[in-house]
HTML snippet that shows the backbone in 3Dmol.js (N, CA, C, O; Angstrom):
<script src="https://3Dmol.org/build/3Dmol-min.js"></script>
<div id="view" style="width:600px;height:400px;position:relative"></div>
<script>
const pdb = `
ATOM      1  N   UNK A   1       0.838  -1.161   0.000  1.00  0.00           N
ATOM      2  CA  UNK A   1       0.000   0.000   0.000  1.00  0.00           C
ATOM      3  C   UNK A   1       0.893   1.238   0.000  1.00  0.00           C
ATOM      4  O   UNK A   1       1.830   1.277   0.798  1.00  0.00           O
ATOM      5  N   UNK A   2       0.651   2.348  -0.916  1.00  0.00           N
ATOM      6  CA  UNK A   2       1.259   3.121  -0.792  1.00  0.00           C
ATOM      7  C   UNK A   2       1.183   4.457   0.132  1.00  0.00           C
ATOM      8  O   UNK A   2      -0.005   4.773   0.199  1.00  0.00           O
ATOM      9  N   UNK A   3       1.789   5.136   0.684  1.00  0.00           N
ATOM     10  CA  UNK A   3       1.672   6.044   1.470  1.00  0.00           C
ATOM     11  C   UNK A   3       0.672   7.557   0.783  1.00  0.00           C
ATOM     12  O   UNK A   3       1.029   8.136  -0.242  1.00  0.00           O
ATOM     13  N   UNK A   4      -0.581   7.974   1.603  1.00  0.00           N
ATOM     14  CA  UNK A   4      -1.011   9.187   1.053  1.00  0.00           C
ATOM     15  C   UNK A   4       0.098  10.465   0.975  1.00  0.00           C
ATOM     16  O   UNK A   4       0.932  10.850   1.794  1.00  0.00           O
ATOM     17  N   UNK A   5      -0.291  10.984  -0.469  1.00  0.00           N
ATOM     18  CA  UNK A   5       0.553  12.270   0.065  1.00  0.00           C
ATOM     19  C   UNK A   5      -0.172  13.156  -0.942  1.00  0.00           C
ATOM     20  O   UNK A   5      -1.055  12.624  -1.615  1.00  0.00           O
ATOM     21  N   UNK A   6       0.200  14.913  -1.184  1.00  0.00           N
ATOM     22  CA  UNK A   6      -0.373  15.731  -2.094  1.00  0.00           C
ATOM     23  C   UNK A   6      -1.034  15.083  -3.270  1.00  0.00           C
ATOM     24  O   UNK A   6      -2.215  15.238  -3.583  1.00  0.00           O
ATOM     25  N   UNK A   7       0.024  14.191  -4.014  1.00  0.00           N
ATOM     26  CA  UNK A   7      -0.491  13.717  -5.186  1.00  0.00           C
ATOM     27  C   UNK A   7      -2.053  12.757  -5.469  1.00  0.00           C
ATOM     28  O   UNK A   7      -2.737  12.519  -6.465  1.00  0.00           O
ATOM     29  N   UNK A   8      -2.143  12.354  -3.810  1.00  0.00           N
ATOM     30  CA  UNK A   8      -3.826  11.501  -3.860  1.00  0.00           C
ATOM     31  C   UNK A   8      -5.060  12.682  -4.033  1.00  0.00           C
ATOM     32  O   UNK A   8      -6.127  12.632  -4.645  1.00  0.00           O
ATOM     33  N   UNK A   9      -4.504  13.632  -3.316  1.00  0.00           N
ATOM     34  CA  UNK A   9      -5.592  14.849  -3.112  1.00  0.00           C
ATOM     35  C   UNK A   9      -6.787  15.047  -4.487  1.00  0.00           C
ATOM     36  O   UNK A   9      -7.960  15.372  -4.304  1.00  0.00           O
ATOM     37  N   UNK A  10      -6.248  14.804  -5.670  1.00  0.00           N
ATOM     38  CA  UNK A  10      -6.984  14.673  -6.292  1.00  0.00           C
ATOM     39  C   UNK A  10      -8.428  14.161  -6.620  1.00  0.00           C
ATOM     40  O   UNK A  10      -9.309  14.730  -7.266  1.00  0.00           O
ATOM     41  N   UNK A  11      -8.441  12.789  -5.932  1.00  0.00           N
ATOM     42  CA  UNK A  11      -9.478  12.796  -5.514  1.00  0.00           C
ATOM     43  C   UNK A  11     -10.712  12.912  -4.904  1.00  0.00           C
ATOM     44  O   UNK A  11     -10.388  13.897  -4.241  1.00  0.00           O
ATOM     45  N   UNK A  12     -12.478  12.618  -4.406  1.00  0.00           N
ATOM     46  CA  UNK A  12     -13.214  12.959  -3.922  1.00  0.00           C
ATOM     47  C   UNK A  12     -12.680  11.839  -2.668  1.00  0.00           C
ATOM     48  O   UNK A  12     -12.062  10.784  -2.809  1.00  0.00           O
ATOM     49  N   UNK A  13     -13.152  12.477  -1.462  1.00  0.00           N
ATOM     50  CA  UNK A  13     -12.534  11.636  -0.099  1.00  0.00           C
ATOM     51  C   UNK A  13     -11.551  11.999   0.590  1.00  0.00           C
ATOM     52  O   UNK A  13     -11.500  11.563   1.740  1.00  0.00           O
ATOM     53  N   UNK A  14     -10.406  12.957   0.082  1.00  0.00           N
ATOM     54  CA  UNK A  14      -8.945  12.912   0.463  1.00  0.00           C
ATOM     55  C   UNK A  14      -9.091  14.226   1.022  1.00  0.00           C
ATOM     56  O   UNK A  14      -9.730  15.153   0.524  1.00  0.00           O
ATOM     57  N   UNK A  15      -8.550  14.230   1.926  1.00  0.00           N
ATOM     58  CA  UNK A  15      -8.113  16.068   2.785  1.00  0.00           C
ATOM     59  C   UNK A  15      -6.707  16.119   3.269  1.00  0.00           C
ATOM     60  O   UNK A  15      -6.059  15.255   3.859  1.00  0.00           O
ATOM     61  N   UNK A  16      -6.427  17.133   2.949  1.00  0.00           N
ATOM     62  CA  UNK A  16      -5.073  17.814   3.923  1.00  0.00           C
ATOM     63  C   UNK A  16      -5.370  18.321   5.112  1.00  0.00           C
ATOM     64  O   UNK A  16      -6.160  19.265   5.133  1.00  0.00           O
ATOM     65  N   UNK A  17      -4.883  17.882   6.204  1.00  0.00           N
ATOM     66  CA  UNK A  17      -5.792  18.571   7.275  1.00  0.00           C
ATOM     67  C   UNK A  17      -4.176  19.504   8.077  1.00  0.00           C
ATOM     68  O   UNK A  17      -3.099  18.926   8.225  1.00  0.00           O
ATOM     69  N   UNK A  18      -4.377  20.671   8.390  1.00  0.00           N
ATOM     70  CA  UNK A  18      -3.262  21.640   9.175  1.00  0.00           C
ATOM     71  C   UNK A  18      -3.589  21.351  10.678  1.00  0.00           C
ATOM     72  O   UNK A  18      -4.659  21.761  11.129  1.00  0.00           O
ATOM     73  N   UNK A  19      -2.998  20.886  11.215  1.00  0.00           N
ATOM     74  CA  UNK A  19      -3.076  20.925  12.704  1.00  0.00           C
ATOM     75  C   UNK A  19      -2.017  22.048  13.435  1.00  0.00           C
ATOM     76  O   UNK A  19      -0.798  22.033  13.258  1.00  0.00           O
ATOM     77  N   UNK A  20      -2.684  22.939  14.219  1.00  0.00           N
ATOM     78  CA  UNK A  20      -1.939  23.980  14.535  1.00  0.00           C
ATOM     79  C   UNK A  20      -2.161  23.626  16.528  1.00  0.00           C
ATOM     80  O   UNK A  20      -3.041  23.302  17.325  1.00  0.00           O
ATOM     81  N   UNK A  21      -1.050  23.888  16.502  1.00  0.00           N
ATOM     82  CA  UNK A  21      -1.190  23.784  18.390  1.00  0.00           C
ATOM     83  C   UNK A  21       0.094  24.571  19.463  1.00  0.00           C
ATOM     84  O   UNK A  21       1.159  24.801  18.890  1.00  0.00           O
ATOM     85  N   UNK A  22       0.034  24.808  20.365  1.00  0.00           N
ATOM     86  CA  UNK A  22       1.239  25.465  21.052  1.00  0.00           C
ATOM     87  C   UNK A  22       2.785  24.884  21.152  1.00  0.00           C
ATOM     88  O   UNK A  22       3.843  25.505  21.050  1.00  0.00           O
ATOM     89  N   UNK A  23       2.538  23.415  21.397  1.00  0.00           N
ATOM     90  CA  UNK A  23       3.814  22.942  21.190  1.00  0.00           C
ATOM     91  C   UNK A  23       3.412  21.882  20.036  1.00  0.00           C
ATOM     92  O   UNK A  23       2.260  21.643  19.673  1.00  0.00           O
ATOM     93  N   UNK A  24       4.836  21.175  19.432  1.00  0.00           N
ATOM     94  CA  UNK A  24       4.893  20.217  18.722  1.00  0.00           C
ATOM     95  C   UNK A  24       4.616  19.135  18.945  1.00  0.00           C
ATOM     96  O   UNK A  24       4.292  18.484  17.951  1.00  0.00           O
ATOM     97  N   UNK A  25       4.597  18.495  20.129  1.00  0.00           N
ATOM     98  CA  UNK A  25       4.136  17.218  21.271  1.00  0.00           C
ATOM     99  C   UNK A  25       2.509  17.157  20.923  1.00  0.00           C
ATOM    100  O   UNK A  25       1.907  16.139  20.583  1.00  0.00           O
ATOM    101  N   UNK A  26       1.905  18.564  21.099  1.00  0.00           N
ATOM    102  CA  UNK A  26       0.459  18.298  20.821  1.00  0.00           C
ATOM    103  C   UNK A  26       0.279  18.285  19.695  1.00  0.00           C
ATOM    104  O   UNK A  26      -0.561  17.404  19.512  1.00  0.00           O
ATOM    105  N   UNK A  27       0.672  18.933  18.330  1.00  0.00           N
ATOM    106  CA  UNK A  27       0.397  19.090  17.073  1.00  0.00           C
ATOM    107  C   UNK A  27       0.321  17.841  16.184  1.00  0.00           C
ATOM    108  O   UNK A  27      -0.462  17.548  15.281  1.00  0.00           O
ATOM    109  N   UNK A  28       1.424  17.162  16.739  1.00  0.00           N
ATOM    110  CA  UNK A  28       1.757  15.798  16.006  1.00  0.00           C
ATOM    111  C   UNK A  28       0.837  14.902  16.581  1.00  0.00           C
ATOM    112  O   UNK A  28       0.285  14.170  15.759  1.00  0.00           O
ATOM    113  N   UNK A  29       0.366  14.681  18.299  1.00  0.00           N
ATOM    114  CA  UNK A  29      -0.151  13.934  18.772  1.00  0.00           C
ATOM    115  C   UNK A  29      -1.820  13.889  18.246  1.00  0.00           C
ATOM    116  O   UNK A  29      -2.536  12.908  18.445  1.00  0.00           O
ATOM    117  N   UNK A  30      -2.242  15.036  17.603  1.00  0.00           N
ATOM    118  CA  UNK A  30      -3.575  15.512  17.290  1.00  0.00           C
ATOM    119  C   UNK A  30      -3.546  15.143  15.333  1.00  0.00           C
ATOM    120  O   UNK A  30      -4.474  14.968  14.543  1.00  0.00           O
ATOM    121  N   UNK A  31      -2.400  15.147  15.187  1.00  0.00           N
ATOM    122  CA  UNK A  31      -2.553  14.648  13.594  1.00  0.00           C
ATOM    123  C   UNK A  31      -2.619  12.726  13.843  1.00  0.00           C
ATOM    124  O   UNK A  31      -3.376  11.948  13.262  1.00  0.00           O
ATOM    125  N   UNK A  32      -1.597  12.407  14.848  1.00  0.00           N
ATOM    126  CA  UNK A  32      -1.741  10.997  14.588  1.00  0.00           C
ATOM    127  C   UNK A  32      -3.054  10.444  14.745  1.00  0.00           C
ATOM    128  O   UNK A  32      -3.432   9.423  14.172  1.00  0.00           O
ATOM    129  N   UNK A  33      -3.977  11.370  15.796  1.00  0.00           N
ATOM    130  CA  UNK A  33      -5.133  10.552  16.485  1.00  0.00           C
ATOM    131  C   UNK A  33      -6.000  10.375  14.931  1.00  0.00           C
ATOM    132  O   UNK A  33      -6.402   9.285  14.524  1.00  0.00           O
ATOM    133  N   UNK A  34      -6.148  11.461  14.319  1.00  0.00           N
ATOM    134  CA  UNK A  34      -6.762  11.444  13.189  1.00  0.00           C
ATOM    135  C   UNK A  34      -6.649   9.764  12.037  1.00  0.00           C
ATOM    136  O   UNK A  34      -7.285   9.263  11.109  1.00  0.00           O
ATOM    137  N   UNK A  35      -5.460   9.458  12.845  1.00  0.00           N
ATOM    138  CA  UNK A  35      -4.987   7.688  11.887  1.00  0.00           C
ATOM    139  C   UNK A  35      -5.903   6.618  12.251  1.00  0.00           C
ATOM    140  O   UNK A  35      -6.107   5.578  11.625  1.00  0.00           O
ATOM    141  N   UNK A  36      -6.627   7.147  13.753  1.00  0.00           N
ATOM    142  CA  UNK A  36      -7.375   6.349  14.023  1.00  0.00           C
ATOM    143  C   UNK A  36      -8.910   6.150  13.443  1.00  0.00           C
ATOM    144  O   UNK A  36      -9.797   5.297  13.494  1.00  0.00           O
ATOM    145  N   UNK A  37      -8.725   7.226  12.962  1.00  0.00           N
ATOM    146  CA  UNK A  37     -10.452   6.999  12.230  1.00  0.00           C
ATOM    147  C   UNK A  37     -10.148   7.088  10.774  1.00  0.00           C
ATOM    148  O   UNK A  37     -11.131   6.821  10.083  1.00  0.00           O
ATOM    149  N   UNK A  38      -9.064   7.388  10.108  1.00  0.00           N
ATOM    150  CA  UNK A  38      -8.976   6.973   8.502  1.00  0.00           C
ATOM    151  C   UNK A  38      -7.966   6.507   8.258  1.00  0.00           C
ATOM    152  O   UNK A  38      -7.296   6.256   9.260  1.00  0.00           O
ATOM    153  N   UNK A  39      -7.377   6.182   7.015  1.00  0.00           N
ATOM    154  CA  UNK A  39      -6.075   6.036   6.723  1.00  0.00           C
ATOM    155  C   UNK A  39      -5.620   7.429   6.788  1.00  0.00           C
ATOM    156  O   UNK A  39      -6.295   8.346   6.320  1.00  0.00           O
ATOM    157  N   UNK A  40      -4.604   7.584   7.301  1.00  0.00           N
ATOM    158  CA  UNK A  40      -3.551   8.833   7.477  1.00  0.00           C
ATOM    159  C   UNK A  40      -2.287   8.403   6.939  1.00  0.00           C
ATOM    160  O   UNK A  40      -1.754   7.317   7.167  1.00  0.00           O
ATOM    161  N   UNK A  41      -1.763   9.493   6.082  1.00  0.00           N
ATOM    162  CA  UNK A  41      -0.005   9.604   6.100  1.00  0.00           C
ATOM    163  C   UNK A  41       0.821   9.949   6.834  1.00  0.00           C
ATOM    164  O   UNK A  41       1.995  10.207   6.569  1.00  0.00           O
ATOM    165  N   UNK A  42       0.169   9.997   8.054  1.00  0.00           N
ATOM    166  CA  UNK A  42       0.743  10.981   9.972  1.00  0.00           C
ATOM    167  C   UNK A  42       1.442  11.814   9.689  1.00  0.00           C
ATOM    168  O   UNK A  42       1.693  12.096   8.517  1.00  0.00           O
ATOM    169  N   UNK A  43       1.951  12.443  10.743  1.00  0.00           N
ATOM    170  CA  UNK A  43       1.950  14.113  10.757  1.00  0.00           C
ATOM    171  C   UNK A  43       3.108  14.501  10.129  1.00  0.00           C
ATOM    172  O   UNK A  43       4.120  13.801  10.086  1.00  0.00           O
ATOM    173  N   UNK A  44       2.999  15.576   9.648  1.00  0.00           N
ATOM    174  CA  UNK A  44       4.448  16.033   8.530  1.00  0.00           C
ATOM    175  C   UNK A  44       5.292  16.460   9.835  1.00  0.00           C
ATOM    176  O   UNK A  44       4.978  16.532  11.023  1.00  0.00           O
ATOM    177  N   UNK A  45       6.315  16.678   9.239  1.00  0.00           N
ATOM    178  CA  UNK A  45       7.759  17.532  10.172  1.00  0.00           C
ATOM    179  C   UNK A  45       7.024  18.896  10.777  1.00  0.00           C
ATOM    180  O   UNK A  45       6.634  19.699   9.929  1.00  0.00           O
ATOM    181  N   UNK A  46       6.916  19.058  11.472  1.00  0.00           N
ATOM    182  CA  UNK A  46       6.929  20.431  12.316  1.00  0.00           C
ATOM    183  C   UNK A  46       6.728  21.934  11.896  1.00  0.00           C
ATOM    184  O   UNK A  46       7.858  22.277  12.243  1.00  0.00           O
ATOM    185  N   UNK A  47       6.254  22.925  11.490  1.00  0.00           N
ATOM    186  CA  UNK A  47       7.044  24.267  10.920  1.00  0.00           C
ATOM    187  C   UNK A  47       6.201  25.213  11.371  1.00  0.00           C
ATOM    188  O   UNK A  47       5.019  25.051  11.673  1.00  0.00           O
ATOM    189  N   UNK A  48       6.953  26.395  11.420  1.00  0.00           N
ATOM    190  CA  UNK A  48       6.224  27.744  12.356  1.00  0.00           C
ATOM    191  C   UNK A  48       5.895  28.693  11.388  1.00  0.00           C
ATOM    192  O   UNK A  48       6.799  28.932  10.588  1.00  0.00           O
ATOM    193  N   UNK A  49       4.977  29.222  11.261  1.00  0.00           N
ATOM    194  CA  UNK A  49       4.852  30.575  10.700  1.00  0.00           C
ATOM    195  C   UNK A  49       4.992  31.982  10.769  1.00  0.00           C
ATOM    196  O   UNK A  49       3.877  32.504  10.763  1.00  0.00           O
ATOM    197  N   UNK A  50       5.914  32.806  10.831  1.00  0.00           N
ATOM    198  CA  UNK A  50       6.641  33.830  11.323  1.00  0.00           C
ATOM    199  C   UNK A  50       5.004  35.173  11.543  1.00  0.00           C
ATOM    200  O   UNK A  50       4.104  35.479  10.761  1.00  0.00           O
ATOM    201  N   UNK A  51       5.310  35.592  12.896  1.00  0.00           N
ATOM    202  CA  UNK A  51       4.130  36.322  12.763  1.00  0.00           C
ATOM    203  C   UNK A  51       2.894  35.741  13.504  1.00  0.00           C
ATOM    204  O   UNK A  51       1.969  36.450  13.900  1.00  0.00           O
ATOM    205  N   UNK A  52       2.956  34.372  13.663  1.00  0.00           N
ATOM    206  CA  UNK A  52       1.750  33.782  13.781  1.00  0.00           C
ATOM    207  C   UNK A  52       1.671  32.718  15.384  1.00  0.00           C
ATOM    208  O   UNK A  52       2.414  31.746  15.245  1.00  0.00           O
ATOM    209  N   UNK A  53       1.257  32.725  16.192  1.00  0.00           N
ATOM    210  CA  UNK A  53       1.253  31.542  17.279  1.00  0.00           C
ATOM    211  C   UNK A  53       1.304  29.995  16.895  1.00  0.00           C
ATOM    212  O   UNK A  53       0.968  29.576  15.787  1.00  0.00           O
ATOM    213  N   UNK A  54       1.695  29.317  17.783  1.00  0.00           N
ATOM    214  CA  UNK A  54       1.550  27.790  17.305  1.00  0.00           C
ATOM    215  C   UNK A  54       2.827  27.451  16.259  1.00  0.00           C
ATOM    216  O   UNK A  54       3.517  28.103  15.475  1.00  0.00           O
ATOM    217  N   UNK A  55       2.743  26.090  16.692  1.00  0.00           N
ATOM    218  CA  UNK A  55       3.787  25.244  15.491  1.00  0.00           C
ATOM    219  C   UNK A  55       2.435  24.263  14.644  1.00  0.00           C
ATOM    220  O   UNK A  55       1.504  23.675  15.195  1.00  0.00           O
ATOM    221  N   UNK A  56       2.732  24.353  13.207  1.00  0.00           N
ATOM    222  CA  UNK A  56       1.849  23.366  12.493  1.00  0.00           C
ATOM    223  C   UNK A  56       2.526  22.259  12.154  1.00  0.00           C
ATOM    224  O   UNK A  56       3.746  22.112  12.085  1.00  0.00           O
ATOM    225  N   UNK A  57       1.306  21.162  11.858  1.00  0.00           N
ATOM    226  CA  UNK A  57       1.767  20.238  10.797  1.00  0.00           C
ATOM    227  C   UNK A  57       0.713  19.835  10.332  1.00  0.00           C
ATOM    228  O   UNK A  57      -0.336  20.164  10.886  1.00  0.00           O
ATOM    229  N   UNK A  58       0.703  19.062   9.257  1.00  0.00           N
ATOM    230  CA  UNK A  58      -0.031  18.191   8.229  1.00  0.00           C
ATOM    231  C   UNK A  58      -0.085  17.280   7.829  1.00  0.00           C
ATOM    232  O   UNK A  58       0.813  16.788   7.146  1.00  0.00           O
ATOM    233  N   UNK A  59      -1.399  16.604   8.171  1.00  0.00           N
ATOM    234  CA  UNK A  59      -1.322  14.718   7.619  1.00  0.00           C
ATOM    235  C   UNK A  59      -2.531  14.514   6.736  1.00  0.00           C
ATOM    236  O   UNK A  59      -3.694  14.807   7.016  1.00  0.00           O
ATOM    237  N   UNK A  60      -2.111  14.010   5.714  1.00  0.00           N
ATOM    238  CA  UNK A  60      -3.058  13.843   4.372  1.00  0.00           C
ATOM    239  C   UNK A  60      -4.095  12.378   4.864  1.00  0.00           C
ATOM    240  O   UNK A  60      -3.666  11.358   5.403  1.00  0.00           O
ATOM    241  N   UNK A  61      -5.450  12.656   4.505  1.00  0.00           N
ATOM    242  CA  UNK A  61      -6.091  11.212   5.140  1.00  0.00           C
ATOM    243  C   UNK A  61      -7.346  10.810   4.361  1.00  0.00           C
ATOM    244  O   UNK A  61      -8.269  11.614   4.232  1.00  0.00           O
ATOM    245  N   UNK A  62      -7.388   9.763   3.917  1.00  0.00           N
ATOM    246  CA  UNK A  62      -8.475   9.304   3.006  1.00  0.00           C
ATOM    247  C   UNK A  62      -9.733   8.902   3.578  1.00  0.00           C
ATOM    248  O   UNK A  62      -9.841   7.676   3.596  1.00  0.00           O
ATOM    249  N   UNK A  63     -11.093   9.753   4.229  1.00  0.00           N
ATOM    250  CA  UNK A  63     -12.038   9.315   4.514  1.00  0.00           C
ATOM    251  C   UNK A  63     -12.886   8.262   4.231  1.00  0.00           C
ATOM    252  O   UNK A  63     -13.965   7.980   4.751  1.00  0.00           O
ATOM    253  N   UNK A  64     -11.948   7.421   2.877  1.00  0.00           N
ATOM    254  CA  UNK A  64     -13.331   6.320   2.445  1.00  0.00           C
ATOM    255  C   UNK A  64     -12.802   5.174   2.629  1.00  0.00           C
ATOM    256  O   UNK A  64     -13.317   4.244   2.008  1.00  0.00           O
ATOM    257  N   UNK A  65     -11.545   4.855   3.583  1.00  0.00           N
ATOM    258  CA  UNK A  65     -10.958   3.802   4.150  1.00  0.00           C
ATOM    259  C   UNK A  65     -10.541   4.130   5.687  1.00  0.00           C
ATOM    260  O   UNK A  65     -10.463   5.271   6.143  1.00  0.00           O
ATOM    261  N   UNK A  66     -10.297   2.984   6.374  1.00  0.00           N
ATOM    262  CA  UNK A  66     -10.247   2.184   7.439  1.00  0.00           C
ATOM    263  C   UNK A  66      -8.882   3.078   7.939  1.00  0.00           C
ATOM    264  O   UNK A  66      -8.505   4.036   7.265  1.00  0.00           O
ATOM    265  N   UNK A  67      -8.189   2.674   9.175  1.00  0.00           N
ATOM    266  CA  UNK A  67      -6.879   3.135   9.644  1.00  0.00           C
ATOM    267  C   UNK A  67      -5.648   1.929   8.983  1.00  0.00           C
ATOM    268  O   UNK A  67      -4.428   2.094   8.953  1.00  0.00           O
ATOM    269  N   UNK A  68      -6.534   0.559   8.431  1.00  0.00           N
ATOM    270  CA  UNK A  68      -5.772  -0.206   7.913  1.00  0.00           C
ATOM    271  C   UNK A  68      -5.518  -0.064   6.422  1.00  0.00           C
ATOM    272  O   UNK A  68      -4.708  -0.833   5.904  1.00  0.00           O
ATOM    273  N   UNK A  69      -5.964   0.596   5.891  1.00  0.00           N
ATOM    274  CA  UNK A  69      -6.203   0.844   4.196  1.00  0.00           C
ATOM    275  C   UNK A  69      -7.388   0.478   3.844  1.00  0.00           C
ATOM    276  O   UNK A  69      -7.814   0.995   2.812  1.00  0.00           O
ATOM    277  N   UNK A  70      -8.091  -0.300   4.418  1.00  0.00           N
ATOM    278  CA  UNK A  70      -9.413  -1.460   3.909  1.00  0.00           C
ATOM    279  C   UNK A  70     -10.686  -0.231   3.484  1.00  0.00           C
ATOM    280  O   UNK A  70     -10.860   0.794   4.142  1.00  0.00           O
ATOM    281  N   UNK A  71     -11.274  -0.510   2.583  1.00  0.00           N
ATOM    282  CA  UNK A  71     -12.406   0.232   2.097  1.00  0.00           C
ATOM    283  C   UNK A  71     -13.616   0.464   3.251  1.00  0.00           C
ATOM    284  O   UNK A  71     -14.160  -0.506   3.780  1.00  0.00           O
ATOM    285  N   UNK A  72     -13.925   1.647   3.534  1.00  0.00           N
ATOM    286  CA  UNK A  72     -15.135   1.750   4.784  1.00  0.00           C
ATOM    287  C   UNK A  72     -16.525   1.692   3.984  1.00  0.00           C
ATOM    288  O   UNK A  72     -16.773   2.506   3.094  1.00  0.00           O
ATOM    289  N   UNK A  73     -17.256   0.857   4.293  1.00  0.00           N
ATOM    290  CA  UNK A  73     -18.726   0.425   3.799  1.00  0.00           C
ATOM    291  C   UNK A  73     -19.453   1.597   4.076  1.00  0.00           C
ATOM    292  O   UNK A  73     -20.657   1.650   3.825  1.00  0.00           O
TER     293      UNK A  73
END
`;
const viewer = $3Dmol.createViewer("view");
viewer.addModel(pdb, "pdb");
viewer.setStyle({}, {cartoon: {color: "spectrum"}});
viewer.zoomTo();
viewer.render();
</script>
């Protein structure tokens, strides 16, 4: 199975989701939980936005499957 990334987005089902939070411990911990209810590509590397509060990241996740890859009925 291959890993989600930008290039799936194309399709209907797929989101990029930004998780923004105070530290990185929570940001990442709030993208992984998201693995639990779809397939996720878990959380990208870390990065700050100058100007702005919070550290982000981003995990790409296919709503029309499982946390295992398997198709959701």
């Amino acid at each position: 199975m291959e890993p989600i990334s930008e290039a799936y987005l194309a399709g209907p089902g797929m989101a990029a989701v930004d998780v923004v939070a105070d530290d990185e411990q929570t940001a990442a911990a709030a993208a992984r939980a998201l693995g639990f209810l779809w397939w996720s590509s878990g959380p990208s590397r870390p990065w700050r936005v100058p100007g702005e509060a919070g550290v982000r990241v981003r995990t790409y996740v296919d709503i029309r499957r499982a946390p295992d890859g398997t198709p959701v009925a």
